[in-house]
MIRO-831080 format. One record per atom (N, C-alpha, C): atom name; residue in one letter; residue number from 1; z, x, y. Coordinates in nm, 3 decimals, decimal comma. Layout:
> CA a NUM Z X Y
...
//
This chain:
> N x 1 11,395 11,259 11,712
> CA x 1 11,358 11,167 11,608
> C x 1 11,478 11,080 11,574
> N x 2 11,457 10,947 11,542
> CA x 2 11,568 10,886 11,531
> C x 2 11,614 10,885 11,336
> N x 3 11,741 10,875 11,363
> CA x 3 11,769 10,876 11,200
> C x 3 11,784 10,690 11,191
> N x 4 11,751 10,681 11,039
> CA x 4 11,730 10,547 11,012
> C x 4 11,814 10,550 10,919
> N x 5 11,864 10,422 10,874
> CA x 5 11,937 10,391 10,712
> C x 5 11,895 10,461 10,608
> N x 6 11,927 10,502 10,510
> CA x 6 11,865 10,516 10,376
> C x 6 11,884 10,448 10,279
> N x 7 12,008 10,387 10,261
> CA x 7 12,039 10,351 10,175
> C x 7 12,093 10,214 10,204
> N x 8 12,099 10,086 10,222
> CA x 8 12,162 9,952 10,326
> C x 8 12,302 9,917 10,257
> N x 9 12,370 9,861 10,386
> CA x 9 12,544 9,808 10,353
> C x 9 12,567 9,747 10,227
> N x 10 12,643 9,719 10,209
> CA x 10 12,668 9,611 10,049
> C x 10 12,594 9,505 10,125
> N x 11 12,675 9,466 10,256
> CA x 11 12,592 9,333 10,301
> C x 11 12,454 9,315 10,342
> N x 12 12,406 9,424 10,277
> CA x 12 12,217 9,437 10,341
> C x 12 12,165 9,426 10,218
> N x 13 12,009 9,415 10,208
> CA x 13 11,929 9,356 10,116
> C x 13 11,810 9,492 10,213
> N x 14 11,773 9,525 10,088
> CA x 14 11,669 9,670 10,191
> C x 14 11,549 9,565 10,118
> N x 15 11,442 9,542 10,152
> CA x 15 11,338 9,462 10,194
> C x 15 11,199 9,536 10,226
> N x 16 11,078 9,604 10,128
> CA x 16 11,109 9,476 9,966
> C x 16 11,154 9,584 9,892
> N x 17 11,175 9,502 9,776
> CA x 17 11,298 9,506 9,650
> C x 17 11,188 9,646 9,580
> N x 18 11,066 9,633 9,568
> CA x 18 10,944 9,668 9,489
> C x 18 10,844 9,644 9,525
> N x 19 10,794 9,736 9,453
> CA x 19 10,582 9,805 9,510
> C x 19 10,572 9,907 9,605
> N x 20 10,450 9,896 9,615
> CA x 20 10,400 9,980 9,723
> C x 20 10,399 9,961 9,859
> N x 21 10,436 10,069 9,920
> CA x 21 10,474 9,992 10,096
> C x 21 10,377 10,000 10,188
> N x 22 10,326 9,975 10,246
> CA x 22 10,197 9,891 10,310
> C x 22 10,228 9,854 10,457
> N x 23 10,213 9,875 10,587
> CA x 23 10,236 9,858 10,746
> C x 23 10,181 9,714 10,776
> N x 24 10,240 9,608 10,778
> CA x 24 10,194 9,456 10,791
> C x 24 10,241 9,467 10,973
> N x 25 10,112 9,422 11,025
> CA x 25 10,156 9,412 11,155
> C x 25 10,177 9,287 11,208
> N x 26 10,306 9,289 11,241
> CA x 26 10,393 9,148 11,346
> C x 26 10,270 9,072 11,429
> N x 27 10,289 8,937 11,400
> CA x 27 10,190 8,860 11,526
> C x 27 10,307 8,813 11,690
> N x 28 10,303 8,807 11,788
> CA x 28 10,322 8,783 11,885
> C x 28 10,422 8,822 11,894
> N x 29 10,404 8,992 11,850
> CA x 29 10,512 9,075 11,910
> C x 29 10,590 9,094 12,016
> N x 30 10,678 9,082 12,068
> CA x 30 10,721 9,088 12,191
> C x 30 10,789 9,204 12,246
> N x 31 10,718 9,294 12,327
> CA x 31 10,743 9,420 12,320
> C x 31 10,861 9,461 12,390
> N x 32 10,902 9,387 12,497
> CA x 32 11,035 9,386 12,601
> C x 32 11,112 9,371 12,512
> N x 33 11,158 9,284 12,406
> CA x 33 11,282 9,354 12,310
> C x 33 11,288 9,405 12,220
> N x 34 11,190 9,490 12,210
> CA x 34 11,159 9,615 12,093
> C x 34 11,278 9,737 12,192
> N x 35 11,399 9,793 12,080
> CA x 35 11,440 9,872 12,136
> C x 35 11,441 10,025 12,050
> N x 36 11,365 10,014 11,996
> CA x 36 11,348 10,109 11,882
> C x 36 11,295 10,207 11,967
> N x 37 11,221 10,342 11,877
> CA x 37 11,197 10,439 11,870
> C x 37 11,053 10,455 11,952
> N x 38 11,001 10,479 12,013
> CA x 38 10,913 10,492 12,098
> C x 38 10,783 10,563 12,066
> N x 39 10,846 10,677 11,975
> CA x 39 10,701 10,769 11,943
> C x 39 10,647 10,808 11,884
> N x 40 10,656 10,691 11,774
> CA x 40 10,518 10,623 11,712
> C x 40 10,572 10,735 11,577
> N x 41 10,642 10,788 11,577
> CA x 41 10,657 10,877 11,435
> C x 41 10,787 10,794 11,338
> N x 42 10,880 10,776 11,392
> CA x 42 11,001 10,728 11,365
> C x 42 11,023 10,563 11,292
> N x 43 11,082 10,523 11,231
> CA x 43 11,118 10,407 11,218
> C x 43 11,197 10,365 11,236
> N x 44 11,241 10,226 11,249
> CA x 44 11,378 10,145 11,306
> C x 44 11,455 10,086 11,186
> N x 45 11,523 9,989 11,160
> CA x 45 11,555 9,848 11,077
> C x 45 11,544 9,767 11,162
> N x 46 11,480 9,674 11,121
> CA x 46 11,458 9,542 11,157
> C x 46 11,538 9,425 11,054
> N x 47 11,554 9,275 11,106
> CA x 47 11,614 9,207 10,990
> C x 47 11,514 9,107 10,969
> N x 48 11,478 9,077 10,840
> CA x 48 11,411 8,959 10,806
> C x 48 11,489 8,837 10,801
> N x 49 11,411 8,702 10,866
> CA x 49 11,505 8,568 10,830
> C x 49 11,377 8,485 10,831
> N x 50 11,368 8,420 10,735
> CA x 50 11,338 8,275 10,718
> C x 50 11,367 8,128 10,851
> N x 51 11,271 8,117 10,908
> CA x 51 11,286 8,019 10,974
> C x 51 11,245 7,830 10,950
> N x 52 11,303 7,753 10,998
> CA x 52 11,299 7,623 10,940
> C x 52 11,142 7,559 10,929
> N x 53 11,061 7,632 10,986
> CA x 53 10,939 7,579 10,993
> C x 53 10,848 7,651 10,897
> N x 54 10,917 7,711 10,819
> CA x 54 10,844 7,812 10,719
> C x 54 10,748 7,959 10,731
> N x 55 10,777 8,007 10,854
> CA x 55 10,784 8,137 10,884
> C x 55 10,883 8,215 10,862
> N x 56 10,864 8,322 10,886
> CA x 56 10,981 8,477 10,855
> C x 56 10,945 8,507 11,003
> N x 57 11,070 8,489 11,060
> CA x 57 11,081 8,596 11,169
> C x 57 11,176 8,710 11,168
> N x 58 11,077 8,821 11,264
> CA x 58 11,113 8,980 11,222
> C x 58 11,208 9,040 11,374
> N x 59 11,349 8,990 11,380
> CA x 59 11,454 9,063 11,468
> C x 59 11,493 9,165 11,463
> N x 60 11,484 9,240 11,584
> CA x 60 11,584 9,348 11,640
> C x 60 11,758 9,349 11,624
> N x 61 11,804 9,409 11,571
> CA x 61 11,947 9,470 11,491
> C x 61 12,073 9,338 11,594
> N x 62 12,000 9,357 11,687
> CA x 62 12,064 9,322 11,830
> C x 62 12,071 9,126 11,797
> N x 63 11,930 9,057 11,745
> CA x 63 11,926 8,930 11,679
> C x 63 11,801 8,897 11,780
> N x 64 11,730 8,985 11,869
> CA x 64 11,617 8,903 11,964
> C x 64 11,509 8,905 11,891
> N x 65 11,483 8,835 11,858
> CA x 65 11,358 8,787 11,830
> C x 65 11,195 8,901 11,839
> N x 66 11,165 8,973 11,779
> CA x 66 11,086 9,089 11,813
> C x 66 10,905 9,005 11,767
> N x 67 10,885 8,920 11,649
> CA x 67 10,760 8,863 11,654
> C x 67 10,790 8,814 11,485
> N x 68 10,673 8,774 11,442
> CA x 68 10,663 8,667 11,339
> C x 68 10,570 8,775 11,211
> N x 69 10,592 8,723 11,077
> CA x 69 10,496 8,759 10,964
> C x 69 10,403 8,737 11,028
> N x 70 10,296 8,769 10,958
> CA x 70 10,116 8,711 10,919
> C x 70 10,148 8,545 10,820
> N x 71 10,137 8,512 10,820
> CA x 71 10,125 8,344 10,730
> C x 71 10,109 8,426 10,605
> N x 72 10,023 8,485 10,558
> CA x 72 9,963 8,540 10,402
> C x 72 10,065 8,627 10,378
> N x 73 10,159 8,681 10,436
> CA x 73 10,284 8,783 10,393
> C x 73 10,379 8,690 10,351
> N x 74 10,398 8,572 10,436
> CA x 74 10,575 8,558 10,369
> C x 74 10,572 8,488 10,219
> N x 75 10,508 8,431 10,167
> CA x 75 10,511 8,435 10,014
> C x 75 10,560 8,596 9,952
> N x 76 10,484 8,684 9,994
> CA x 76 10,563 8,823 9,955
> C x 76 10,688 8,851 9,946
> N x 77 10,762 8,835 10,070
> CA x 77 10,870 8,885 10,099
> C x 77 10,965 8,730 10,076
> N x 78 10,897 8,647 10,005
> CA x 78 10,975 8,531 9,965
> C x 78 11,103 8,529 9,918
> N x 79 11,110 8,563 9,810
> CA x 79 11,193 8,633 9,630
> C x 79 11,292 8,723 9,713
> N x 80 11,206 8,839 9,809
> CA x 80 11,371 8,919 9,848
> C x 80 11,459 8,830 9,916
> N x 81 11,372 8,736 10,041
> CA x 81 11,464 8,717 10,145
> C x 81 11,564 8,580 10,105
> N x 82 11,505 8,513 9,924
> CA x 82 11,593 8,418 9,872
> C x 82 11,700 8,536 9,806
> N x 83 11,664 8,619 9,760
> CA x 83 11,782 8,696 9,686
> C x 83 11,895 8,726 9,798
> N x 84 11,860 8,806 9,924
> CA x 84 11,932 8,791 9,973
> C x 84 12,028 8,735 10,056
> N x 85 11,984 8,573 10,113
> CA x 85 12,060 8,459 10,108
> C x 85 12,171 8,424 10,045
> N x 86 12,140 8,432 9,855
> CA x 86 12,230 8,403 9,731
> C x 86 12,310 8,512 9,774
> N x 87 12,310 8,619 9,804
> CA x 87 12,429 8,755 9,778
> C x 87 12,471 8,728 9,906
> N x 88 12,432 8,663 9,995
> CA x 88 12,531 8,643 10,178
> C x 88 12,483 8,762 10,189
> N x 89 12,338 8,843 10,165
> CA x 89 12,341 9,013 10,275
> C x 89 12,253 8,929 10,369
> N x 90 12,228 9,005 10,492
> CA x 90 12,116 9,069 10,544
> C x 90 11,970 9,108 10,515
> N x 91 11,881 9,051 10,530
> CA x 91 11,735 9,144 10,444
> C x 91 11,697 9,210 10,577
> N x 92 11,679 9,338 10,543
> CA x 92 11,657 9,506 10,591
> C x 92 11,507 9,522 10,590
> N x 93 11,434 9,590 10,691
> CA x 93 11,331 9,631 10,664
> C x 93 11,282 9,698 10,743
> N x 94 11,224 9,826 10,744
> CA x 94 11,163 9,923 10,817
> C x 94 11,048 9,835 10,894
> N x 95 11,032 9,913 10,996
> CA x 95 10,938 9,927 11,098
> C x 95 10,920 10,018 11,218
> N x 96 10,790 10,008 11,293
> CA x 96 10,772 10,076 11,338
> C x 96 10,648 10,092 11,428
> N x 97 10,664 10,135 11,520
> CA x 97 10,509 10,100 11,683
> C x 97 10,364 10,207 11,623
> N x 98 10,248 10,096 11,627
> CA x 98 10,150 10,165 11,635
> C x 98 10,081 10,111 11,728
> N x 99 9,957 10,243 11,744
> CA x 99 9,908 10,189 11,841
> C x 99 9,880 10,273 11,959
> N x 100 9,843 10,220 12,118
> CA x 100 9,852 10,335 12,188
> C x 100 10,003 10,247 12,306
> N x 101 10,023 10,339 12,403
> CA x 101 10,106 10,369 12,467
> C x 101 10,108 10,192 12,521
> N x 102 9,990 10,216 12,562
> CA x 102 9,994 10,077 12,661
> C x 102 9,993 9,977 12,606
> N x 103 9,899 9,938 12,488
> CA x 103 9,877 9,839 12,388
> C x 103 9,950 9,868 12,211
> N x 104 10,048 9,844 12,219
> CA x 104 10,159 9,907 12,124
> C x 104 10,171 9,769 12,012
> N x 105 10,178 9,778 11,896
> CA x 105 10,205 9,673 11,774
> C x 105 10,303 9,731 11,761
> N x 106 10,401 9,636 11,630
> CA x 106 10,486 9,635 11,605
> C x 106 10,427 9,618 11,458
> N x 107 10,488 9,726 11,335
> CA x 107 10,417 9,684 11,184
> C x 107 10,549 9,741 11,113
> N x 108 10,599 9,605 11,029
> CA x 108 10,696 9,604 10,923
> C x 108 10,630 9,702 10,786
> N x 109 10,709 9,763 10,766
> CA x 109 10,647 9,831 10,598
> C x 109 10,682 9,712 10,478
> N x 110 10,614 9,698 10,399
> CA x 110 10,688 9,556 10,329
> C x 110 10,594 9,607 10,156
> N x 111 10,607 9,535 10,094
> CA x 111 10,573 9,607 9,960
> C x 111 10,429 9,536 9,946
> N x 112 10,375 9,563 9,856
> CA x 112 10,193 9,556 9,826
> C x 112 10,218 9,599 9,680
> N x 113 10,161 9,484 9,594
> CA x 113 10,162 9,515 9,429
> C x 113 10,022 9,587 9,395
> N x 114 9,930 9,624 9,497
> CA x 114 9,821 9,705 9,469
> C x 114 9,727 9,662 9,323
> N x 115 9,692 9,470 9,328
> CA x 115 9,608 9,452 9,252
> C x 115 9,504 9,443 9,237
//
């Protein structure tokens, strides 16, 4: 089993800040640079970034490119990934493969205000 962060660097932003955590699955995942954990129990860190076209894309530790929000998520994860810009961290965020062997997703845990 792989061990994950618990707690993130000064320079990290753990992502989200608050709520309930909820498995949002990555669109056009790209599974060749997924180097994470394989079996489906475990989780990784991933980094959140804001891209110029107004998506969040969701990278591997490494900086490749692993796949994109859902459109209806990144308003969510808006507020953290400006907070952590202002502080110069990193925004942090679990994830992790579901799915089966052959046909494998990629799903960020990200917060859900459960209204």
């Amino acid at each position: 089993m792989t061990q994950t962060t618990l707690s993130p660097a000064p320079s990290q932003l753990r992502v989200p800040s608050r709520g309930r955590l909820t498995g949002v699955r990555v669109r056009d995942f790209r599974r060749s640079a997924w180097a994470g954990p394989t079996d489906r129990i475990s989780r990784a860190d991933v980094v959140l970034r804001r891209t110029p076209d107004g998506d969040v894309a969701v990278l591997a530790r490494t900086g490749a490119l692993l796949g994109l929000l859902p459109t209806s998520w990144v308003r969510s994860v808006d507020f953290d990934l400006w907070t952590a810009e202002r502080r110069g961290a990193t925004a942090v965020a679990q994830a992790y493969l579901g799915g089966t062997r052959e046909e494998s997703d990629l799903f960020v845990l990200l917060g859900w205000t459960g209204r």
